[in-house]
N, C-alpha and C positions, 0 to 999 in steps of 0.2 A: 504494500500500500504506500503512496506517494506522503512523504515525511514522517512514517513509522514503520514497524517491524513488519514481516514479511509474514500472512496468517499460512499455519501451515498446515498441510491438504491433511483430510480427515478418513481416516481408513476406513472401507466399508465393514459396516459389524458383520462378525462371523456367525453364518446360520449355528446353531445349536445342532450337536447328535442328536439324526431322526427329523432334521426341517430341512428344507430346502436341498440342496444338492449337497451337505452333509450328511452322510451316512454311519454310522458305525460298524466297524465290521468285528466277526468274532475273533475267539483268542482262537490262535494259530490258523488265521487268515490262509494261509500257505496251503491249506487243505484241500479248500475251496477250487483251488487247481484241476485236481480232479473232475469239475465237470466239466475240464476239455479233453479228458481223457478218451481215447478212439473208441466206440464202443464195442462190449464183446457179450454183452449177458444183462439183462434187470437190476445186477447190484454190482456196485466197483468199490472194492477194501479199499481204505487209504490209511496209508501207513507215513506219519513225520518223525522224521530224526534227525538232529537238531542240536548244535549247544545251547542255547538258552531263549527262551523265549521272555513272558512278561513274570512267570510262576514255573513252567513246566518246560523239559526238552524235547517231550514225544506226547504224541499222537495220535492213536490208533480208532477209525471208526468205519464207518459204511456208508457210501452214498443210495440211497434208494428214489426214486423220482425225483432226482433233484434236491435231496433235502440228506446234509449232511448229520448222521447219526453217531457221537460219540461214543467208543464202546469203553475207552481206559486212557487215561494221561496221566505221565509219570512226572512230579514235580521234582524240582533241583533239590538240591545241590547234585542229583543222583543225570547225569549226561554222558551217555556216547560220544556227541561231540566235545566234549570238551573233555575228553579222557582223550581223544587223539590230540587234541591241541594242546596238551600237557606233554605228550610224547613228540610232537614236532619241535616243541621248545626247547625240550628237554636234548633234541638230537641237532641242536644248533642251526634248525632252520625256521623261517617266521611264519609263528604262531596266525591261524586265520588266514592264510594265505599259500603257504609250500606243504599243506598236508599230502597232496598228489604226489610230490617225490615222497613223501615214509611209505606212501600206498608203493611205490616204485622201488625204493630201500628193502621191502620186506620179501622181495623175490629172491634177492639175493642171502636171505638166512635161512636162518631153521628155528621153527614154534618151540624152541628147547626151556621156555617159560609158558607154556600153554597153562602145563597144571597147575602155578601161582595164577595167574590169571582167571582159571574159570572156577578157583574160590573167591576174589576178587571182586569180580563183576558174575553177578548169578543176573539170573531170570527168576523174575516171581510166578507164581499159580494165578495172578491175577491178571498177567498180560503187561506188565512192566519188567522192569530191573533196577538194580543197586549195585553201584560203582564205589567199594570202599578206596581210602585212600592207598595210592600204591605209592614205592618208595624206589624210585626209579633210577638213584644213585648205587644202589646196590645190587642192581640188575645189570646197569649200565654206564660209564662214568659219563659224565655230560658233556658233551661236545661246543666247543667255542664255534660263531659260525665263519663258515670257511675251512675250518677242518677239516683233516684228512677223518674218515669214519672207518670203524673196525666192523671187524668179524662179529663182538660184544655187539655194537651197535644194528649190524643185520639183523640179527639175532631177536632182538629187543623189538626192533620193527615188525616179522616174521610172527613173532609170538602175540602181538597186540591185534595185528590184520587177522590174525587165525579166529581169536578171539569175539572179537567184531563180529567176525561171518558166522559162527556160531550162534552169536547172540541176534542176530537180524534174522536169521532161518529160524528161532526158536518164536521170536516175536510173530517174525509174518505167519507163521502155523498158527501161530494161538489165535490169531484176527482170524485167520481161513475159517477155523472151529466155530470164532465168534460170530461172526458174520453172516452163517447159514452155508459156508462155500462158493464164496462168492470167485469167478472165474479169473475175474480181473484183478490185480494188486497196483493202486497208481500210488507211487512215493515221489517224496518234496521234501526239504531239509538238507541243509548241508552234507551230510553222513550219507544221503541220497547220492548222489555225487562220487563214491565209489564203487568206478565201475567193476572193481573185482569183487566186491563182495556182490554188488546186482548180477555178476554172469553165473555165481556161485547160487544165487537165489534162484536165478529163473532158470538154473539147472536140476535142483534137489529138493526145489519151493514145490507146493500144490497146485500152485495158480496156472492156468492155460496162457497167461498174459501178464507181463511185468512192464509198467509202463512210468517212467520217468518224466516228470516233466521236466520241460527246457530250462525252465527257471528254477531247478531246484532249491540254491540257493538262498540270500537274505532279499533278490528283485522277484524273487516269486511272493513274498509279502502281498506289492503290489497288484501282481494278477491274480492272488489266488478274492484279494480284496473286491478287488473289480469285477468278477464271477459271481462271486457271492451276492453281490449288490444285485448284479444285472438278475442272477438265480430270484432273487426274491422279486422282484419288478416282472418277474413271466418272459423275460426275454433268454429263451434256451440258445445256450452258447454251444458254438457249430465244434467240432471234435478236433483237434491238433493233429493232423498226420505229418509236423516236423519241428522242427525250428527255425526252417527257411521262409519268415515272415515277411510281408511286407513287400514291395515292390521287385519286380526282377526287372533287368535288359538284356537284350540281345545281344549278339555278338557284330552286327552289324549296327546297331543305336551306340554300342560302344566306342566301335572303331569310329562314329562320327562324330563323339563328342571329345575324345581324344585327338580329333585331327582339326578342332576348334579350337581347342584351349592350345594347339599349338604344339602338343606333346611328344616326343619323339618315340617310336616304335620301332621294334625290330621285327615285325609281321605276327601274324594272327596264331595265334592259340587255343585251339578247339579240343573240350572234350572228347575221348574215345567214343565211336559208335558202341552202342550196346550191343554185346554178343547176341548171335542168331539164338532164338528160343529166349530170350531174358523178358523179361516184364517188370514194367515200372512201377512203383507203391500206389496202388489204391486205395478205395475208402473200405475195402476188404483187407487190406495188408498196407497199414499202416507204416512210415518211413521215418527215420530221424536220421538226422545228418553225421554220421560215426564211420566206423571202419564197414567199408562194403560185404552185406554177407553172401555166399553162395547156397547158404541155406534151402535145400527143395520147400516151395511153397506148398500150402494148403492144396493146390490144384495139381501138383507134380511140375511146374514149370520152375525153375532155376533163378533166382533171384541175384539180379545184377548190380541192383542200386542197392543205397544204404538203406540198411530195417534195421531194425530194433533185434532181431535172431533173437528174439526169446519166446517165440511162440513153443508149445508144447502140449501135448494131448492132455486132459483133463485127468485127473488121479481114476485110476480103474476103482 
């Protein structure tokens, strides 16, 4: 204002949870994922693993039309995730961040601490677990990061991955039970995110279907939020058959906008044709973007593109 202070702009008030295009969403939003999962049967298990949420690190329930059903959630201090992230710390690499190399570390030992561990971290009869404190200097000495790592250190990695994959195959059974049998299993959480303990599930597991969302994740929050929302407003959300969202171009819209901005090229770059007899991911056989499987399909034809390979005949 002309010979005083300058008034200063007034923020629009924030609708309240439940008014306006504020919404609340529930605790372990992350679930809510699941109903982009591809469909395979009437009910889909959802399984979260997780270090920590706002109270709890897991999640176990069932989707049925739509409407997600809690069956058991195990509250902290008791976490999966955060028992790996004590042992990436522990092996001098960062915490929240380089757990993929200890999942990569443990190929190289031996579970020669399995049996400290699966008194450690048990499984309850009610569909949770309890993570007592482990004392990981005397298994292993601690690693400064950058270090060179030992034999000890394989070892320790080895024993904890074993661990894990036991304790996730004991979980996803007990939802299977709970559940009714439900075909499909969609997981979300960080601990979601290890693919050796999922190839170990969706080989040993009951479920016909083991399906990860893209966002496993702390940005699946966000979608599993926005499902949930749309879930309850009646708007059914269309099924994920990848992570390749969002806009594509050609290989000839490419080469044109690269020879506009001026950029220099050493010629064109094309995918391989698909071998004779292959078939692409359809809304029958779902695709995620990973290591290409040659897996025989449901139909007998040879699958060329990337799937998810964890289809499986239903428990006899």
């Amino acid at each position: 204002m002309p010979g005083g202070a300058a008034v200063p702009r007034r923020r629009p008030a924030r609708p309240r949870p439940g008014e306006g295009a504020l919404r609340p969403a529930p605790r372990g939003a992350r679930a809510s994922a699941g109903l982009a999962a591809p469909p395979a049967g009437d009910d889909t298990a959802v399984l979260v693993l997780d270090g920590r949420g706002e109270a709890a690190s897991h999640l176990a329930g069932v989707y049925r039309g739509g409407e997600l059903s809690p069956l058991y959630s195990q509250e902290l201090p008791h976490s999966l995730g955060l028992l790996y992230e004590d042992l990436t710390r522990h092996l001098g690499f960062l915490h929240s961040s380089d757990e993929y190399k200890v999942m990569a570390l443990a190929s190289y030992g031996r579970p020669k601490h399995l049996g400290l561990l699966r008194e450690l971290v048990r499984v309850t009869d009610a569909g949770g677990f309890h993570v007592d404190r482990i004392d990981w200097a005397s298994l292993a000495k601690a690693a400064e990061p950058g270090a060179e790592l030992t034999e000890d250190h394989a070892d320790l990695a080895a024993s904890v991955q074993a661990r894990l994959e036991e304790v996730v195959l004991d979980l996803a059974r007990w939802l299977y039970d709970a559940s009714g049998g439900a075909s499909t299993l969609a997981m979300a959480g960080g601990v979601a995110l290890n693919c050796v303990a999922n190839a170990r599930l969706a080989a040993e597991g009951p479920y016909r279907d083991v399906w990860v969302q893209p966002a496993a994740g702390d940005s699946g929050t966000a979608l599993g939020a926005a499902l949930h929302v749309a879930g309850t407003l009646g708007d059914r959300a269309t099924p994920m058959s990848g992570a390749d969202l969002g806009r594509g171009w050609s290989d000839d819209e490419l080469e044109a906008e690269l020879r506009r901005a001026r950029c220099p090229t050493s010629g064109r770059t094309r995918l391989p044709p698909r071998r004779p007899g292959c078939s692409p991911p359809t809304a029958s056989s779902p695709g995620t973007r990973g290591a290409a499987s040659t897996a025989r399909a449901p139909s007998g034809t040879a699958r060329c593109w990337p799937t998810p390979a964890t289809r499986r005949p239903p428990p006899g």
